[in-house]
N, C-alpha and C positions, 0 to 999 in steps of 0.2 A: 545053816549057813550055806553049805553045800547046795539045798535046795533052790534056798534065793538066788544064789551065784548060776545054776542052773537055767534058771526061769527067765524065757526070753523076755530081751528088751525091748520096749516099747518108746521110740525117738521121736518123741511127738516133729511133725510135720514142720518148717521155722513158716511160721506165720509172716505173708510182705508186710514189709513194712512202711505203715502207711503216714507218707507223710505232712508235717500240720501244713494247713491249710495257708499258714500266711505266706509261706513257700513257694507256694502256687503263684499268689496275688504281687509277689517280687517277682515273679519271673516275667509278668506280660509291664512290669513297667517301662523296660528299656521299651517294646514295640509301642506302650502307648505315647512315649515320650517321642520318639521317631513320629509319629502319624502327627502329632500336637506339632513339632519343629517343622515337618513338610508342609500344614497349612499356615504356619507361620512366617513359615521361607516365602509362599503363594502371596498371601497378603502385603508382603513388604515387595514384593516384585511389582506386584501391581499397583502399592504406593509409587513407585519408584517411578513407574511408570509415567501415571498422573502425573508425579511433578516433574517429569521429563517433560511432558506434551505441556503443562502450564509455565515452564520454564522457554522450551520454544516458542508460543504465544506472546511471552512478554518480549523475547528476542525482536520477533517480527513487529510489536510493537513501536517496537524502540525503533529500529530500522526506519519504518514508515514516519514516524514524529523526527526521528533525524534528517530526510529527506525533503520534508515536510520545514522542516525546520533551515536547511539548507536554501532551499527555494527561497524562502522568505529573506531571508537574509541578503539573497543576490538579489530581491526585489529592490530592497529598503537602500542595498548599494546603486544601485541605479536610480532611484528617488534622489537623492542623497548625492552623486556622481556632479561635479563642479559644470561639468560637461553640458549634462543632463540638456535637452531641447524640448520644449514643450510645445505640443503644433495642435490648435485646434482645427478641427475640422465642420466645416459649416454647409448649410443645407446649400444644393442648386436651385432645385424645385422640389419644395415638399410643405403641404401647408401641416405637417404635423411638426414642423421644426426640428426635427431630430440633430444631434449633435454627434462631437465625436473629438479624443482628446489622444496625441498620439506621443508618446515620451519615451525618446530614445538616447543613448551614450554611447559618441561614436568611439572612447577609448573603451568601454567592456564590450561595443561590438552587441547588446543587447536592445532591445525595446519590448515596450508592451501600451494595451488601447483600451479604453474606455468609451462607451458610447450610448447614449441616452435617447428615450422618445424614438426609438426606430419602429416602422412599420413590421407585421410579420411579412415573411416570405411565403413565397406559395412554396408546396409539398415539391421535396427534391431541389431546390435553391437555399441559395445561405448567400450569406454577404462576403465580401471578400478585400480585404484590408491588399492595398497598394502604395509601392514603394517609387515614389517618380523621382530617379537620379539625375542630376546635374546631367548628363549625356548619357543617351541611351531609352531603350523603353522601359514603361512600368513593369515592376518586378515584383512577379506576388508576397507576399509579410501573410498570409494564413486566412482561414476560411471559418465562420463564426453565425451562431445564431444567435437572437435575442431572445430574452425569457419573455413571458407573457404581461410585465412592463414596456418590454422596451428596451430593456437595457442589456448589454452583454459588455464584455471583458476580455483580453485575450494576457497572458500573465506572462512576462519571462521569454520573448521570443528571441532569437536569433537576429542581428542584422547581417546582413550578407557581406561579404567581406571587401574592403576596399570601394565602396560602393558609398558615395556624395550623398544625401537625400535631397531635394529641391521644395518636395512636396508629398504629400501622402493621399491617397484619396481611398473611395468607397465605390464598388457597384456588387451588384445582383450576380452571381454565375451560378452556375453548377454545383452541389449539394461535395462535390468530389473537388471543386477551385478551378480553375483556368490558368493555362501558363500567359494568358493576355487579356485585356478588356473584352467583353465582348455584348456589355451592357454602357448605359450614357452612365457616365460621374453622376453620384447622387451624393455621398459631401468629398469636400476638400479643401485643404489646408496645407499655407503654404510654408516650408520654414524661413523665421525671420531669421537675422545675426544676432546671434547672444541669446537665443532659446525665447 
């Protein structure tokens, strides 16, 4: 006994200890799971996006059909308007007969023109819609082409304020308007009483 008691001891070496493998494959879940949520978080950001810019789109939409919509409306009011004076306007000289129809409401202070069978203009002219009041000179009402019928439109314009109409006419100017005639009457029309 003495011997064995003697006899050195041999501590074997503690072996690492090596651990299982599934150990391992839990620990990178958190980082996988982070990487999977940041291109997830990406993805909805950029959804978000999308329907941000398709959400303003329809904004603008709506804006333009409301405006759109607005316009129309104060057309139809002025069609419509008790008031309303309906002035044709008739050729001086012109063997293409062109026409010209002008309807204004002096209580909304608006009008607008219609006009058929007109010749084109040479390059850098346009026609120019006049306002001849009771006293005073013609007063320009806007500057307008025709399409390649013949016919133009002028929608919703302003009548100047305070300001009688007698008569409305038509000439030729400058591509920019005229603050005066400065071409012959080519139609006109005069207002009757009672439209």
């Amino acid at each position: 006994m003495r011997a064995i008691a003697a006899e050195p001891r041999h501590v074997p070496a503690s072996a690492p200890v090596e651990l299982p493998r599934r150990s391992l494959w839990w620990a990178w879940v958190p980082a996988f799971a982070a990487v999977a949520l940041f291109f997830v978080a990406i993805g909805m950001w950029r959804s978000n996006q999308r329907m941000n810019d398709q959400l303003a789109e329809v904004n603008n939409r709506n804006q333009d059909q409301a405006v759109q919509l607005d316009r129309l409306n104060q057309e139809l009011r002025l069609l419509r308007s008790p008031d309303a004076v309906h002035v044709s306007l008739n050729p001086m000289k012109s063997p293409r007969q062109p026409s010209g129809t002008a309807i204004f409401s002096p209580s909304q202070k608006r009008m607008m023109f219609m006009a058929s069978n007109l010749p084109p203009v040479p390059e850098g002219k346009a026609y120019e819609l006049w306002i001849i009041p009771m006293k005073g000179a013609p007063m320009p009402a806007g500057v307008f082409k025709p399409d390649e019928h013949g016919n133009a439109m002028m929608m919703d314009h302003p009548m100047p304020e305070g300001v009688e109409a007698k008569a409305f006419a038509i000439t030729v100017e400058n591509e920019a308007g005229s603050d005066k005639p400065t071409s012959p009457i080519m139609l006109m029309g005069t207002v009757t009483a009672g439209g």
